[in-house]
Structure formats: structure tokens, C-alpha cells
C-alpha positions in Angstrom: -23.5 103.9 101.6 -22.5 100.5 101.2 -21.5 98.9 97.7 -24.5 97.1 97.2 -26.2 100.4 97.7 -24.2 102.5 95.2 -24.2 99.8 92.9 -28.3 99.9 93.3 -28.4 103.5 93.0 -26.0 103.7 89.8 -28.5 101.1 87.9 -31.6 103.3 88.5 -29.6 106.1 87.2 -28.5 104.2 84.2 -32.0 102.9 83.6 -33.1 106.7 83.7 -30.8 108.1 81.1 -31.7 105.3 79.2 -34.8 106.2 79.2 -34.3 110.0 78.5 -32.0 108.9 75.7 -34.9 107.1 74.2 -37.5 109.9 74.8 -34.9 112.3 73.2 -35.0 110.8 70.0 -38.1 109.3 69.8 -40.7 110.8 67.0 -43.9 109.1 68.8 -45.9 111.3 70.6 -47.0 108.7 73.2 -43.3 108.5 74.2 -42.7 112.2 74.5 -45.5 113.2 76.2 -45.6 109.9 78.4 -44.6 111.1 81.6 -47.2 113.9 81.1 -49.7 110.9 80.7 -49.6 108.9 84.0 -52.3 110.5 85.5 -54.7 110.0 82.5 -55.7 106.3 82.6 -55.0 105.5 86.6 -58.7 105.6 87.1 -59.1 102.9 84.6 -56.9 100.8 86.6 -59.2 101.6 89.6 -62.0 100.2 87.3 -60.9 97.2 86.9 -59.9 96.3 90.2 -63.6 97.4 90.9 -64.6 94.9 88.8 -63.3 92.4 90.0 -63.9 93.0 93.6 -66.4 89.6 93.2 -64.1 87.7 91.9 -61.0 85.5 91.7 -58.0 87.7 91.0 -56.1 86.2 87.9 -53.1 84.7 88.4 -51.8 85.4 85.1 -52.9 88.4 82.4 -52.0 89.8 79.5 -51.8 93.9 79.1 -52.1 94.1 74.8 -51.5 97.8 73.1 -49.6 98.7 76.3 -47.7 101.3 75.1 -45.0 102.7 77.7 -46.4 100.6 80.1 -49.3 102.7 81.5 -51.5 101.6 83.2 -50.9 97.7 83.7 -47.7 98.8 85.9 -50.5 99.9 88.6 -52.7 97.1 88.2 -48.9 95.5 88.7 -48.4 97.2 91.9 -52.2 96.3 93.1 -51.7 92.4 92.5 -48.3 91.4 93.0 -49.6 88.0 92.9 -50.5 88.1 88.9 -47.8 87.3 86.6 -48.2 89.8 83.7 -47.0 89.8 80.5 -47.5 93.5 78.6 -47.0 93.5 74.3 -46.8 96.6 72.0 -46.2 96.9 68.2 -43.7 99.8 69.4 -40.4 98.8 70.2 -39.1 102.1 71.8 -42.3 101.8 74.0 -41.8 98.2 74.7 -37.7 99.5 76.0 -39.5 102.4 78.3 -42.5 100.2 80.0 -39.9 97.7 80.7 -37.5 100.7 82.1 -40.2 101.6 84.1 -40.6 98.0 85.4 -37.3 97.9 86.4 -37.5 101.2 88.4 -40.3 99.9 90.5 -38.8 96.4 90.9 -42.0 94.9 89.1 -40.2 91.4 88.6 -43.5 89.7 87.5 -44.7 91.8 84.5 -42.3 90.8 81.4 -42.5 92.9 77.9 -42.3 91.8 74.4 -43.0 93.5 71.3 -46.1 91.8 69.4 -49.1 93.1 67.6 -52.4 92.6 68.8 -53.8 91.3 65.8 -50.8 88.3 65.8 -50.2 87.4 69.5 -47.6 84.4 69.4 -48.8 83.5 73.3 -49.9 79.5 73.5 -53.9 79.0 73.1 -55.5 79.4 76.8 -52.4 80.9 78.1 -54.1 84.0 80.2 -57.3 84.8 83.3 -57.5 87.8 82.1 -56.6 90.3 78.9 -56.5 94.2 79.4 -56.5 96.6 76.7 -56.3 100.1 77.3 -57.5 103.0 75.1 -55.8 101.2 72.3 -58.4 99.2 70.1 -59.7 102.5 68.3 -56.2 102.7 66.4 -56.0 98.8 65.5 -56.3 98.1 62.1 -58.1 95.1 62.4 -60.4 95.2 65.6 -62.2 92.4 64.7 -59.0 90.1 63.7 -57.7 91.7 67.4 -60.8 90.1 69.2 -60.1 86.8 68.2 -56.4 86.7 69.3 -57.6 87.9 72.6 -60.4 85.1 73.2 -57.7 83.1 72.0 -55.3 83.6 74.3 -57.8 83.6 77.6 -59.0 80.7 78.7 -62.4 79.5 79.0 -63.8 81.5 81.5 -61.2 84.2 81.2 -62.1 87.7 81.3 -61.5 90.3 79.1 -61.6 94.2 79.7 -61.0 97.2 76.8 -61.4 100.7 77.6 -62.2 103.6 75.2 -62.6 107.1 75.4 -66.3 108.5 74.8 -67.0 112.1 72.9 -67.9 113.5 76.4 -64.2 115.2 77.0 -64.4 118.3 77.8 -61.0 119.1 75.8 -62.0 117.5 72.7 -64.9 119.6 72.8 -63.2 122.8 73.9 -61.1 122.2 70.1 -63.9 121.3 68.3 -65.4 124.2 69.0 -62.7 126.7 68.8 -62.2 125.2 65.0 -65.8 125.1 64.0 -65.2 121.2 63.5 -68.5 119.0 63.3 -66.7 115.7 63.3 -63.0 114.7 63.8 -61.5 113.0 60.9 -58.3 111.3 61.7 -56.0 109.5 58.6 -55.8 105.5 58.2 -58.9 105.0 60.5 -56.9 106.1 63.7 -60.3 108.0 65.3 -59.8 108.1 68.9 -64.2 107.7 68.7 -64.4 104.9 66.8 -65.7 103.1 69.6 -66.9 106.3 72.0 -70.6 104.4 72.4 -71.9 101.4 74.1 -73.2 100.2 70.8 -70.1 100.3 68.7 -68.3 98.1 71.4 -70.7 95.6 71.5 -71.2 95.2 67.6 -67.8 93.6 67.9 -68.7 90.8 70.0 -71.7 90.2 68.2 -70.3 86.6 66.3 -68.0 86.1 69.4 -67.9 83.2 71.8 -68.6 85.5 74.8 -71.0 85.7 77.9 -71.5 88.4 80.5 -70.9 91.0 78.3 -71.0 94.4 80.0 -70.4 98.3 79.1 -70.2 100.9 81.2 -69.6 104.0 81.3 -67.2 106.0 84.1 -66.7 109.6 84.7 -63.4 110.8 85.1 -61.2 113.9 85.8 -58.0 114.3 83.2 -55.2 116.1 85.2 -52.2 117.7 83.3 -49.2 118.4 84.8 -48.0 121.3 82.7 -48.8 124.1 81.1 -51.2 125.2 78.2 -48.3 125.5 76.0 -47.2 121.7 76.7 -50.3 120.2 76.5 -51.5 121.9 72.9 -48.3 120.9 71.8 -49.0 117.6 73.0 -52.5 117.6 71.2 -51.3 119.0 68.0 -48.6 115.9 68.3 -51.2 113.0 69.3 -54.5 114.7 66.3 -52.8 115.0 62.8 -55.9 116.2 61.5 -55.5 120.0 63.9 -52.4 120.5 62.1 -53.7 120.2 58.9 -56.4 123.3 59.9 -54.2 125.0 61.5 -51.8 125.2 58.0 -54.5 126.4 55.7 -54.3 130.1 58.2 -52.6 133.1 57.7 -49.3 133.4 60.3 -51.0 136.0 62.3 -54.7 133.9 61.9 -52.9 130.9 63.1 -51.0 132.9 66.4 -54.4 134.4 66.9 -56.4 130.8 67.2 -53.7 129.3 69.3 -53.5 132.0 72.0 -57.3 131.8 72.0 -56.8 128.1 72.6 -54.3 128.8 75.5 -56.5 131.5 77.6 -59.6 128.7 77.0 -57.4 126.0 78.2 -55.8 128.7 81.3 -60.0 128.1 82.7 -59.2 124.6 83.3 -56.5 125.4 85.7 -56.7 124.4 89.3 -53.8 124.2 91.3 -51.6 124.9 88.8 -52.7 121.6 86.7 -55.3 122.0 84.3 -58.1 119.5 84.7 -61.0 118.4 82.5 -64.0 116.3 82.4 -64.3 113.3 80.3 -65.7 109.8 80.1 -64.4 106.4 79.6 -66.4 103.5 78.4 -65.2 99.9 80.8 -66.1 97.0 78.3 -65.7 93.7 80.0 -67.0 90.2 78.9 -66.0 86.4 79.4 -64.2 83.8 77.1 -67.2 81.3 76.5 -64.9 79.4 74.2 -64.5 75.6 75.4 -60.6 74.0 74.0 -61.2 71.1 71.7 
């Protein structure tokens, strides 16, 4: 191994204790559980490079509520041509997507912390805005909508995903808990936007054309055990914590190993896997610059 090897080799190593470091002391579940999450949202990278099969790749794009980074670093991979630019509100996520970056020597996506509802990008700076599984827990959705029509040009296209009610581990809770709605504090309902209807409402006073929504099947893989990932739930939905205090100790052991052996049925492969479906909301900057 030459120098120029070992020097490489040491700065991956760096960049991944860095990024343990971060995870260690982090108290955002998205962090934690990130590396559990990969697999979750790849197939909405897939359906937006489906989407645009028929048309001009971007040459820039803007990746808005990105989190740690996933998934714009595959749509990264899939057109190296694109420069990207990604924003979160989260500092510690902004430092691990742009880890990550590093670690797969993606030199044309930059990161910057920024909230969606104040980008500080130039008017008519982007082809195309992403935003993934993220406007449900904006404050201001409609105030969000603006400052990405904004920031596309005219012409530009613009592509949200959500998460419907058809998951089949939402479901599996609801049940088990007896729950006939979720209700999640500050607004922060990961349904807010779970139908076609509720997504296009929002465009309603927009300058947009080609409006679309459609709805995708896919197949949630976890890469760990029951334990991990109803940890992970309990972390990511406040309001199971709150019914889970108001039993007994031996009520609440009870309900939780009855949660694991439902979750064990989902197990193929030693991954547990479960249905759900996305909603892909894409339309088109009609605004024209004065």
C-alpha cells in the first residue's frame, strides 16, 4: 500500500468515526436508526428516475428536508451529471449526509443547513426539486410550496413523496392498540398528506401545470430484529409511548411481546418485510420570471 493509499484509507476511517461519534450522541431518531433506513425510500428514487425516463435529465436539483442524505445520494449515484445541492433544518443530519457523500466520492451534491419554508437559493436557481417523505412534518406546507416554485425555474419540475395509510406496520400497531386514528403532537402526522386529494389541495392557488399523483406499491425491508425496529417505532411515534405509559408493568411487557411475535410473521430471510404504499406527487413550475 502506497501513501496515497493509506492516506485514502485513514480519511474514510476518520469520516466513519465521525460519523459514529455523531450517531452516539445524537437524540434524533432519524439519525440513530438511519443506517436501518437505507432500504426504505430507494424505491422512491427508482420513481423518479421512472419519471423522467421522457424527459431531459436536470442538470441541477435541489433535494429539500433531506435528512441524512437518503435517498438523493442514489439519485446522486444514477446522474452524475446533475449538480445537487441537498438542505435540512438538522444540523447533525446535514454533518452525516455530507459524511456519506464523502464516503462515496459524490463531489457534485453539496449540503447546507436551511429550512424548507426559508430557502436562501437565488430565484430560478434549480430543473428540478425533490422532497422526500418530509412535507407531512413542515409547519408551513403551504409557505414550503412557494419556496420551492421559487427556486425551480419555469418549466422546472417538482416531485414530493408521502407515505399513504396502506402500511402494513402501521396497521399491525393500530390494531394491536385498538387506535382508530394516529394523533401525533404539533401537527407532525406522518398521514397528513396519505391521499391523492390532500396533495393536490395544496397546489390548488399555485402556478403549476402537469400536475400528477400516483400511487406506488412498495416492500419496506428491515435489517434487524423485532426488538430494534419497535424500538425504532416507539423513537420515530411519540403518541405509542404515551399508550404504552398509561399500562400496568406486566400489561405493558405483555402488549410488547405481543407486538414482537406479530412483527416475527413478517420475517423473511431473516429481515422482516412489509407492505406499504407511497404516494409520487410531481408537477411543473408554470411561473414565468418578471
Amino acid at each position: 500500500m502506497d501513501n496515497s493509499e493509506k492516506l485514502t484509507l485513514d480519511n474514510r476511517f476518520a469520516q466513519m468515526a465521525r460519523r459514529a461519534g455523531i450517531i452516539a450522541k445524537t437524540s434524533d431518531p432519524w439519525i440513530r436508526w438511519h443506517a436501518y433506513l437505507t432500504r426504505w425510500t430507494e424505491d422512491a428514487c427508482f420513481a423518479i428516475q421512472e419519471l423522467m425516463e421522457d424527459m431531459p435529465l436536470p442538470a441541477t436539483a435541489l433535494d429539500v428536508a433531506t435528512g441524512t442524505g437518503t435517498p438523493v445520494l442514489d439519485l446522486a449515484k444514477a446522474w452524475p451529471q446533475c449538480r445537487f445541492e441537498a438542505c435540512d433544518i438538522a444540523t447533525e443530519s446535514i454533518e452525516i449526509a455530507r459524511l456519506l457523500a464523502q464516503e462515496e466520492e459524490l463531489r457534485h451534491i453539496s449540503f447546507k443547513v436551511c429550512a424548507a419554508e426559508e430557502l436562501d437559493d437565488p430565484d430560478a436557481s434549480f430543473d428540478m426539486l425533490t422532497c422526500f417523505f418530509s412535507l407531512m412534518y413542515l409547519k408551513h406546507t403551504s409557505r414550503a410550496i412557494d419556496q420551492f416554485l421559487r427556486v425551480l425555474k419555469p418549466g422546472g419540475c417538482m416531485v414530493i413523496t408521502t407515505w399513504t395509510g396502506d402500511n402494513q406496520l402501521f396497521r399491525l400497531v393500530k390494531d394491536a392498540f385498538a387506535m382508530t386514528d394516529h394523533t401525533y403532537p404539533d401537527g407532525q402526522n406522518p398521514f397528513m398528506f396519505s391521499d391523492s386529494r390532500a396533495l393536490k389541495v395544496l397546489f390548488e392557488d399555485k402556478p403549476v401545470s402537469n400536475l400528477q399523483v400516483r400511487a406506488r406499491k412498495t416492500v419496506l425491508n428491515w435489517e434487524g430484529n423485532e426488538q430494534e425496529l419497535w424500538a425504532f417505532f416507539k423513537d420515530c411515534n411519540p403518541v405509542i409511548n404515551t399508550l404504552l405509559s398509561v399500562l400496568s408493568a406486566d400489561e405493558r411487557e405483555e402488549k410488547e411481546q405481543h407486538i414482537y411475535s406479530l412483527l416475527s410473521g413478517f420475517k423473511i430471510g431473516g429481515n422482516i418485510l412489509f407492505e406499504a404504499d407511497m404516494l409520487v406527487c410531481s408537477a411543473q413550475n408554470n411561473d414565468l420570471p418578471l
